[in-house]
C-alpha positions in Angstrom: 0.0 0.0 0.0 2.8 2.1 0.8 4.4 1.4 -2.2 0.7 2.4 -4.3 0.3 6.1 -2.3 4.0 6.8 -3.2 2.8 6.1 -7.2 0.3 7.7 -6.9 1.9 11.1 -5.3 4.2 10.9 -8.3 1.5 10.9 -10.9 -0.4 13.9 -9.3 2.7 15.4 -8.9 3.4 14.0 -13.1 -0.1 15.5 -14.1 -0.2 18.7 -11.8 3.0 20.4 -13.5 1.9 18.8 -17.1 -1.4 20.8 -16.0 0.5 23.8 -15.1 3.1 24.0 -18.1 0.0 23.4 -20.7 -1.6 26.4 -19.3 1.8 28.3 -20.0 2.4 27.2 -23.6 -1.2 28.7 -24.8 -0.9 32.1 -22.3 0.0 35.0 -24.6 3.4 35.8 -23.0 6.2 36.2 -24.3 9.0 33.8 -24.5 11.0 34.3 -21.6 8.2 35.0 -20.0 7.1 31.0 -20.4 10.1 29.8 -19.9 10.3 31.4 -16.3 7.1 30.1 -15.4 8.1 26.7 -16.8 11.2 26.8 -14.8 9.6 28.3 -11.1 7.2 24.9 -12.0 10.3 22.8 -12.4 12.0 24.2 -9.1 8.8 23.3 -7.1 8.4 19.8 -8.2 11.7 18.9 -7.9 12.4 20.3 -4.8 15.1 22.1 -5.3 17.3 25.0 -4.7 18.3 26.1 -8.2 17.9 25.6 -11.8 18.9 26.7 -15.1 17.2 26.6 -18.9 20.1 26.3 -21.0 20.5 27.1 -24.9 22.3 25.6 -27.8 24.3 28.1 -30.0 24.8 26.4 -33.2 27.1 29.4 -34.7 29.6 29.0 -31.6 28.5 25.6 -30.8 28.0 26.1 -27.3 25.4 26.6 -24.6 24.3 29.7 -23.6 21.6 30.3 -20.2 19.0 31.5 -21.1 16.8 30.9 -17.7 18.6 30.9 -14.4 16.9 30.3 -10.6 18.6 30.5 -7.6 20.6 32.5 -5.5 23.2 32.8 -7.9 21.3 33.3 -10.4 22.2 36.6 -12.2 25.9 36.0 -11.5 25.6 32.8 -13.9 24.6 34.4 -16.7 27.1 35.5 -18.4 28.5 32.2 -18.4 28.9 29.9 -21.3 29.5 26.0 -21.7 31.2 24.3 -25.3 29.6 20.9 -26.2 31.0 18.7 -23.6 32.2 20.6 -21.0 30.6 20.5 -17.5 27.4 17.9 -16.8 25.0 20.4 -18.9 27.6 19.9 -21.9 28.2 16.5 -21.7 24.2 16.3 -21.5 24.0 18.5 -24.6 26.6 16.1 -26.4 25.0 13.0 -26.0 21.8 13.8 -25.2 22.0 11.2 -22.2 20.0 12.5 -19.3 22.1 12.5 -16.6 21.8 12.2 -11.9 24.9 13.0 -10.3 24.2 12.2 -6.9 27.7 13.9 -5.3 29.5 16.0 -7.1 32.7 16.3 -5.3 33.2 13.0 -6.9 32.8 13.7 -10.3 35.1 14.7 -12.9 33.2 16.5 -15.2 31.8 18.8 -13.1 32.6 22.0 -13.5 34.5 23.4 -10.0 35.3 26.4 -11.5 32.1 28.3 -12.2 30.8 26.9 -8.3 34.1 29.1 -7.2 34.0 31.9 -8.9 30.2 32.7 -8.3 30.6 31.2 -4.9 27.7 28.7 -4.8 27.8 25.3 -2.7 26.9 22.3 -5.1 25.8 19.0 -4.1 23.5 16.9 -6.4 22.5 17.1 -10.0 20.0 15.8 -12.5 20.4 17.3 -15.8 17.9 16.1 -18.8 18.7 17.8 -22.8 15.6 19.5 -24.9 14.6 17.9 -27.8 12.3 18.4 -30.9 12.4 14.7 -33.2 15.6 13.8 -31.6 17.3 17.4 -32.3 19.1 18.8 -29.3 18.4 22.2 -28.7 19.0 22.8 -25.0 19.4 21.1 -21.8 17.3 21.8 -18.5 19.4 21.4 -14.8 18.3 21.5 -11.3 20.6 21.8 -8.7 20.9 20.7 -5.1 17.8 18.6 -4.0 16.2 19.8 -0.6 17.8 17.9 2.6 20.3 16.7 0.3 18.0 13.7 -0.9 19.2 12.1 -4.2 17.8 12.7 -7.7 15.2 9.0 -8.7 14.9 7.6 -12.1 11.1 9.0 -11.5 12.6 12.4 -11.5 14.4 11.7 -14.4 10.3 11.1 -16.4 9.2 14.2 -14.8 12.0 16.3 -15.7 12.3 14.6 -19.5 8.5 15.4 -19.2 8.9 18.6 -18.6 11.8 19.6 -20.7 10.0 18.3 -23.5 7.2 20.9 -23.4 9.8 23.3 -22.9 11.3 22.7 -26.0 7.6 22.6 -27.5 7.6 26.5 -26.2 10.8 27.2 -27.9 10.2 25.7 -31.1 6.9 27.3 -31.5 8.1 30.8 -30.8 11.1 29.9 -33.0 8.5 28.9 -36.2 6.4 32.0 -35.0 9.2 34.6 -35.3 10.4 33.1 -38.9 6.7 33.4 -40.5 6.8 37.0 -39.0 10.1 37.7 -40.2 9.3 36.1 -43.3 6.0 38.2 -43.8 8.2 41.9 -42.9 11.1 40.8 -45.2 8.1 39.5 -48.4 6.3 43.2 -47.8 10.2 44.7 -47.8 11.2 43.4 -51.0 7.4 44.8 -52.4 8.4 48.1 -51.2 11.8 48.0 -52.1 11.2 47.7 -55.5 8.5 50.0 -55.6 10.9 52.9 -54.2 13.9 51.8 -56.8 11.5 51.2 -59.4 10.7 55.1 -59.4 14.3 56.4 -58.9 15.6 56.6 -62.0 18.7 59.2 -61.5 21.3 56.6 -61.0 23.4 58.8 -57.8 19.9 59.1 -56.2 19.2 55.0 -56.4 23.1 53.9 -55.3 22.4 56.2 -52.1 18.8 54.9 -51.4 19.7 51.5 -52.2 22.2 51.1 -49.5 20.0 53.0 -47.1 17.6 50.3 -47.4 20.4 47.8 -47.3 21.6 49.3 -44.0 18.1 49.5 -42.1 16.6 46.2 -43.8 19.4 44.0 -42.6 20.2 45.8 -39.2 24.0 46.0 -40.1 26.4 48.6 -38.6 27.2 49.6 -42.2 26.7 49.1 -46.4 28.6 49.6 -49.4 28.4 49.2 -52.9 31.4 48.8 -55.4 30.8 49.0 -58.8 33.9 47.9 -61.7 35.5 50.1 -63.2 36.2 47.9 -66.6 38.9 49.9 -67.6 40.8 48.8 -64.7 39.5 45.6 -63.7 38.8 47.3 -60.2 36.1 47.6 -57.4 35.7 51.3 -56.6 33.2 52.4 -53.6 30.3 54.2 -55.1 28.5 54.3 -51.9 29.0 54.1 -48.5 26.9 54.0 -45.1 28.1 54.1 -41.1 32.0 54.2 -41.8 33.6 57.5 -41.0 36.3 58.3 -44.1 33.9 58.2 -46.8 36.5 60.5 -48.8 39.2 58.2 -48.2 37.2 55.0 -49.0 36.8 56.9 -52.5 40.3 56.4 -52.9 40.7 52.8 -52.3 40.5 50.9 -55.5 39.8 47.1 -55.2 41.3 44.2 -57.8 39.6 41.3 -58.3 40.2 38.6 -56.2 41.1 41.0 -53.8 39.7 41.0 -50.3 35.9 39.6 -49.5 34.4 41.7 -51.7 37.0 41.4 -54.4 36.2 37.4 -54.4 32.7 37.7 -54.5 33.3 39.8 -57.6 35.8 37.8 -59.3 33.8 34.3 -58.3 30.3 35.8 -58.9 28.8 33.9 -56.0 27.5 35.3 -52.5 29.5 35.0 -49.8 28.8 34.8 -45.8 31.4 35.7 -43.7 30.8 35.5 -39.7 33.8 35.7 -38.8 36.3 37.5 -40.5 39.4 36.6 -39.0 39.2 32.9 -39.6 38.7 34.2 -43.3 42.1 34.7 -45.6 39.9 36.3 -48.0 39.6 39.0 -46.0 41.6 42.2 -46.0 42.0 44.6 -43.3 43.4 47.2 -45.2 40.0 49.2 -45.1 39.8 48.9 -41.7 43.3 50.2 -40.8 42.4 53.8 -43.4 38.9 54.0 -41.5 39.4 53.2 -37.6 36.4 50.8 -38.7 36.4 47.5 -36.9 35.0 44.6 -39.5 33.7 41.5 -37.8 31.4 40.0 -40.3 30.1 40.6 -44.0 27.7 39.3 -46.0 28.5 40.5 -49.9 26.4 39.5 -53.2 27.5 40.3 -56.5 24.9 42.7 -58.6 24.9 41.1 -62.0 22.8 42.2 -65.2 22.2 39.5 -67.6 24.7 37.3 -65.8 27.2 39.8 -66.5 28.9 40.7 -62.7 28.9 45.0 -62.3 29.8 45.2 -59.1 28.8 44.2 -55.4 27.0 45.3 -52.2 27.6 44.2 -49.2 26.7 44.9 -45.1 28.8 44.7 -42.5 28.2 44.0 -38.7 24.9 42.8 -38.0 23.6 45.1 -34.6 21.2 42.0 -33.6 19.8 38.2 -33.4 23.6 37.0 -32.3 25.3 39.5 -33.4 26.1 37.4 -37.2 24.4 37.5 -40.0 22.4 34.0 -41.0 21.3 32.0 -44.3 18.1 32.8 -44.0 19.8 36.7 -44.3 21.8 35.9 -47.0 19.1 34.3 -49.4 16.9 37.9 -48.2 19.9 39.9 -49.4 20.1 37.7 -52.4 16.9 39.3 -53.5 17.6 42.5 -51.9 20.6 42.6 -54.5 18.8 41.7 -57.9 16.3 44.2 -56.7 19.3 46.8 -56.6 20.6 45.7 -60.3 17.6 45.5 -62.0 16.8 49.2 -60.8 20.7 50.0 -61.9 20.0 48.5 -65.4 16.5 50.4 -65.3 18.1 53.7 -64.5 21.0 53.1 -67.1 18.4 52.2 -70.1 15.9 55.4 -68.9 18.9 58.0 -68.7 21.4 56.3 -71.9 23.7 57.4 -68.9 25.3 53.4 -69.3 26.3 51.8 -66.2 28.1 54.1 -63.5 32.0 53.7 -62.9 34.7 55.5 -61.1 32.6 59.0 -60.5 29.1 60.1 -60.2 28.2 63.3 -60.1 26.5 63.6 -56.4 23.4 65.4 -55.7 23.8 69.3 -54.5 24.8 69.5 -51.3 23.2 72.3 -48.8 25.9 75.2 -47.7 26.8 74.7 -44.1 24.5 75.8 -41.6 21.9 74.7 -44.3 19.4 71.9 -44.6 17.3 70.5 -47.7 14.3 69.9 -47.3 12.8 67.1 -47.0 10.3 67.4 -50.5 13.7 68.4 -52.1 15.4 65.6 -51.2 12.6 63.2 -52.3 12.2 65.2 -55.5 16.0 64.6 -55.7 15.8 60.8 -55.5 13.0 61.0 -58.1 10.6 60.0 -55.8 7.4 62.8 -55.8 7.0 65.6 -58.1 7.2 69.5 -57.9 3.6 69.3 -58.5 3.0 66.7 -55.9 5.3 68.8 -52.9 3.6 71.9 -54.2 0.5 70.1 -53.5 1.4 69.1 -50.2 2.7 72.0 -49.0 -1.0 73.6 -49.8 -2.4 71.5 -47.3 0.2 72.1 -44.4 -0.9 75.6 -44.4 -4.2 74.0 -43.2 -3.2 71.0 -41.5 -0.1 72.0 -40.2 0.9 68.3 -40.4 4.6 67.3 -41.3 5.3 67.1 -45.1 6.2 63.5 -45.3 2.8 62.2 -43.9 0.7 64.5 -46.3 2.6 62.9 -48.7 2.6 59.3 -47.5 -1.5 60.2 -47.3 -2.0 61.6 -50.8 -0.3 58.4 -52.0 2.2 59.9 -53.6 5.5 57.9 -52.0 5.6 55.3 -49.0 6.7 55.6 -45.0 9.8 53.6 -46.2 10.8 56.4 -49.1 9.6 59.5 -46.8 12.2 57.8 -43.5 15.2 57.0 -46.2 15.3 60.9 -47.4 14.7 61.9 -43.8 17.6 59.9 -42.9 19.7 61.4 -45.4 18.0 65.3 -44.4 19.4 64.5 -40.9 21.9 62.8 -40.8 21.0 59.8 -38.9 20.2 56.3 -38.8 17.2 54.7 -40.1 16.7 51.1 -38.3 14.8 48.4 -38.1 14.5 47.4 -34.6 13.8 43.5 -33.3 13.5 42.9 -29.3 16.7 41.8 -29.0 18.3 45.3 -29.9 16.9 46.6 -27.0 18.0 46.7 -23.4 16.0 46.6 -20.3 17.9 49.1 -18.5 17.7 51.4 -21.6 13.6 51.2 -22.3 12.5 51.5 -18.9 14.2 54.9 -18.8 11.2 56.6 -19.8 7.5 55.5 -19.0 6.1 54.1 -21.1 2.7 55.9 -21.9 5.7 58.7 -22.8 7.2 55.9 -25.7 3.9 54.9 -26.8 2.3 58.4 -27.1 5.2 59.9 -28.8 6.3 56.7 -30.7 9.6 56.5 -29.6 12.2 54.1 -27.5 15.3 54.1 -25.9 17.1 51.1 -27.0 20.2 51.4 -25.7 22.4 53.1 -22.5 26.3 53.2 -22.7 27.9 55.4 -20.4 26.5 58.7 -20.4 25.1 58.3 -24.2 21.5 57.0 -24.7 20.2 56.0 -28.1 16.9 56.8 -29.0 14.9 55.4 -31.9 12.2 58.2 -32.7 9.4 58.1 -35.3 9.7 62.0 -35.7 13.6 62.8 -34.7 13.0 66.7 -35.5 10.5 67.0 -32.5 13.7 68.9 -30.5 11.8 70.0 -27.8 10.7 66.6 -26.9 14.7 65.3 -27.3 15.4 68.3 -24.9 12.9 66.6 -22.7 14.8 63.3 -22.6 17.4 64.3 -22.1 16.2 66.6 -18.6 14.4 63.3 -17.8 17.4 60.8 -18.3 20.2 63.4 -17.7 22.0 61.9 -20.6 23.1 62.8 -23.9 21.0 61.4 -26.8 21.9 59.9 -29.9 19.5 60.0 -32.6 18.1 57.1 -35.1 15.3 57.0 -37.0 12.6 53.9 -37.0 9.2 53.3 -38.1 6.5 54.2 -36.1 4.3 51.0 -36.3 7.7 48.9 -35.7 8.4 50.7 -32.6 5.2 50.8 -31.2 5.1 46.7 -31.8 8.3 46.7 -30.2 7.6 48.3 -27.1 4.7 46.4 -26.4 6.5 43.3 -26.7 8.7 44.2 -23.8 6.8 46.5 -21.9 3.3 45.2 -22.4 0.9 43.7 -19.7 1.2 40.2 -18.8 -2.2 38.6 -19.5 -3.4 36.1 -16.6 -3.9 32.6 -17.1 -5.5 29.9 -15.9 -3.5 27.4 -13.6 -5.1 24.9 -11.4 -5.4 26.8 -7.1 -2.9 25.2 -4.8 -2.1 22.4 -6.6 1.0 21.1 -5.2 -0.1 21.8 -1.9 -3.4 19.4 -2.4 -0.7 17.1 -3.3 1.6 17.6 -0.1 -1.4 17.0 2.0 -3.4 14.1 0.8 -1.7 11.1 1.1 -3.6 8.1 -0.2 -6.2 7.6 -2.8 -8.1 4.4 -4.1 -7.2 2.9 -7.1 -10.1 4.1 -9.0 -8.8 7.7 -8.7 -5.4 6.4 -9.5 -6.7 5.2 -12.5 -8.8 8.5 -13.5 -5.4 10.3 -12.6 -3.6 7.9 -14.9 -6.7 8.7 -18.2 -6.2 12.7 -17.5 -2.4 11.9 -18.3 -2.3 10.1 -20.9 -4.9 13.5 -22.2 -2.3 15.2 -21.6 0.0 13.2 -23.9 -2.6 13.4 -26.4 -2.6 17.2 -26.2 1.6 17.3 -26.2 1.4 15.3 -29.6 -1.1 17.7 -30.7 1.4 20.8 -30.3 4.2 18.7 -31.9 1.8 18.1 -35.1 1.8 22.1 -35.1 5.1 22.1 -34.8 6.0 19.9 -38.2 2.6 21.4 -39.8 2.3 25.2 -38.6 -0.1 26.2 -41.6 -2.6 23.9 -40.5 -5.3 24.4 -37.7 -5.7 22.6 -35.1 -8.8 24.1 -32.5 
């Protein structure tokens, strides 16, 4: 009998955290929201004292933490573990869930990180996260309560649990791609649509990489085109590198550095990491101060015929490299770019660009153009249509770009690229992971949201602030009395930062979880068999509903309600 109430405990303990995590994986919060939840759950029914969600980095082939519990918690953090290293690594490797019942008698424990962050270690169970046999994580819990050791039973629960986890991840993994996915698709729509109407051929090199720059979220952009007389790669274009004048001057053979290869070969090239890379050349870097630390170049070809390439450097989020699934984008980002260069060259008889193009006037200093010049510059609205628009700010007194935007006569995207270039600043792109905490909460947030604006990122006495309208310099003056910092400028779209601040800052919605489970479990100690076997039905429901969510997983178009 003894042996039938400790069963049973373990199955309403099984069932009650299955119950639980369910609840988590349909609540609309956001990842690391889940995954907290998931892992305060895993703490509880485990009994004990710490735990940690760990990550697998497929670029640097480690694991990274991405949820930690416990009183060492933030010091661990910043921690990272290569395949095999420690008992999460060697978890990670082999996929072998794994009780150590003492560490100070095991090797492969890592000593090291218990000294440094100064935490007392005595028992482990450590189970990997898998989707179809993939390893994408592993989930540890540290130091059981009274010292007890870890069971085999523990070992289901945990498995149990670590496989809903990786459910969580997975889904918000296929969630983000169609998202991304959709915003690149509508991109490319509008990127074509801006190109496709600037014919001057100075006016579409500058806007191109613009577009490059903000679409891809890299540090910088540049375009060479070849100079056939030569055989060389000369910088047309330029964007975030200081030295433009002396990057005019650097002259490229093919074959020649990254870009040079990509010329000579024809074929894109990814590049994450710069210095493992003999292609590369750092003589660009040592003229500009600029530190290069990876590239993604495409050659720009008309009728298979290679004119020149474009390439971004640095990308500011997601991991900090840039990805396939960025190269195949900037693929089509590229043949966007040539077939808008061949466009322009057949429109104007002007033949393709080489070593100098005229560039567009620039204001004397102390002077600005305007924004309906500079989009009249890049071909992009008429005198007619500014004249227009102008008209109706006398009534309105609304900003030029939006009567525009309104009339239909250009896009947000066209409108923020020539306001970039009016003011000097960034236009970006922003994803959650560009913006720290520290940074956002700065400000209140009916202040971001009414003003469409967010602080994305503190470093020293500099914060960087993403606005919709960057030429509202009252409210920067504001800021800056609020934060007592100096601002730096960029420029993002309104709707993009409005999404993003309600991803981080928004209100956690409740959900439904069952009332004092665990306790009910604590305190009852026997049942008959016929609730043992009602407990054992509602599980395997559960199952049922775990295979469900893995169906979505392989088949996310389909629904499943």
């Amino acid at each position: 009998m003894e042996d039938s109430g400790k069963k049973l405990a373990n199955t309403q303990l099984k069932l009650s955290a299955l119950q639980k995590v369910s609840n988590l994986i349909i609540a609309q919060w956001t990842l690391d929201e889940v995954l907290d939840q998931i892992m305060e759950i895993i703490l509880k029914v485990t009994l004990t004292d710490a735990g940690t969600l760990m990550l697998l980095d497929e670029v640097e082939n480690c694991l990274t933490f991405k949820i930690t519990k416990g009183e060492k918690a933030e010091a661990i953090k910043g921690y990272k573990l290569k395949l095999g290293e420690g008992i999460a690594g060697f978890v990670a490797q082999t996929g072998e869930p794994t009780i150590i019942p003492d560490v100070s008698q095991e090797p492969r424990f890592k000593l090291e990180i218990a000294k440094e962050i100064d935490f007392k270690t005595y028992n482990i169970l450590c189970v990997p996260m898998k989707i179809k046999e993939r390893i994408i994580g592993v989930i540890e819990v540290i130091n059981r309560l009274e010292k007890e050791p870890f069971s085999t039973d523990d070992i289901d629960l945990l498995t149990a649990l670590a496989n809903q986890a990786a459910i969580v991840i997975e889904n918000n993994k296929l969630l983000q791609d169609s998202q991304e996915a959709v915003r690149r698709l509508k991109t490319l729509l509008e990127v074509s649509e801006v190109l496709g109407a600037t014919k001057d051929l100075r006016s579409l090199l500058d806007l191109s990489m613009r577009l490059a720059t903000r679409t891809m979220n890299a540090e910088a952009s540049s375009l060479m085109l070849l100079d056939e007389q030569t055989n060389e790669l000369v910088f047309e274009v330029v964007e975030g590198v200081k030295g433009k004048q002396v990057l005019r001057q650097i002259r490229l053979k093919l074959g020649e550095g990254i870009a040079g290869w990509v010329a000579k070969e024809g074929t894109p090239l990814l590049v994450p990491d710069v210095t493992k890379d003999p292609r590369f050349t750092s003589k660009i870097d040592q003229q500009t101060s600029f530190e290069t630390k990876c590239i993604l170049c495409i050659p720009l070809k008309i009728k298979k015929t290679t004119i020149g390439i474009i390439e971004v450097i640095n990308k500011i989020d997601g991991g900090s490299v840039f990805s396939e699934k960025d190269l195949e984008f900037f693929n089509l980002f590229a043949h966007q770019v040539a077939i808008a260069i061949e466009n322009a060259r057949l429109y104007t008889g002007q033949g393709l660009p080489r070593v100098e193009i005229e560039k567009p006037p620039t204001p004397t200093p102390g002077q600005r153009l305007r924004l309906g010049e500079i989009l009249m510059e890049y071909n992009l609205v008429t005198q007619s249509q500014v004249d227009e628009a102008l008209r109706i700010q006398q009534e309105t007194k609304e900003k030029i770009g939006q009567i525009l935007i309104k009339m239909g006569a250009t896009t947000e995207d066209a409108v923020n690229c020539a306001l970039s270039a009016q003011l000097d600043i960034p236009y970006v792109w922003l994803s959650p992971q560009m913006v720290q905490e520290e940074a956002v909460t700065s400000l209140p947030k009916e202040m971001l949201e009414h003003y469409a604006m967010i602080p994305i990122m503190k470093l020293g006495n500099e914060l960087t602030l993403v606005m919709s309208d960057p030429t509202d310099e009252e409210l920067i003056a504001d800021v800056k009395t609020i934060t007592g910092l100096e601002i730096k400028l960029s420029l993002g779209s309104k709707q993009n930062i409005l999404d993003i601040i309600r991803q981080i800052l928004g209100e956690k919605p409740k959900i439904k979880e069952p009332e004092k489970a665990l306790e009910e479990i604590q305190t009852k100690e026997t049942r008959s068999m016929d609730e043992f076997k009602h407990l054992k039905e509602a599980i395997k429901d559960i199952d049922h509903r775990l295979q469900t969510i893995e169906q979505m997983i392989q088949n996310p178009t389909v629904s499943y309600h």
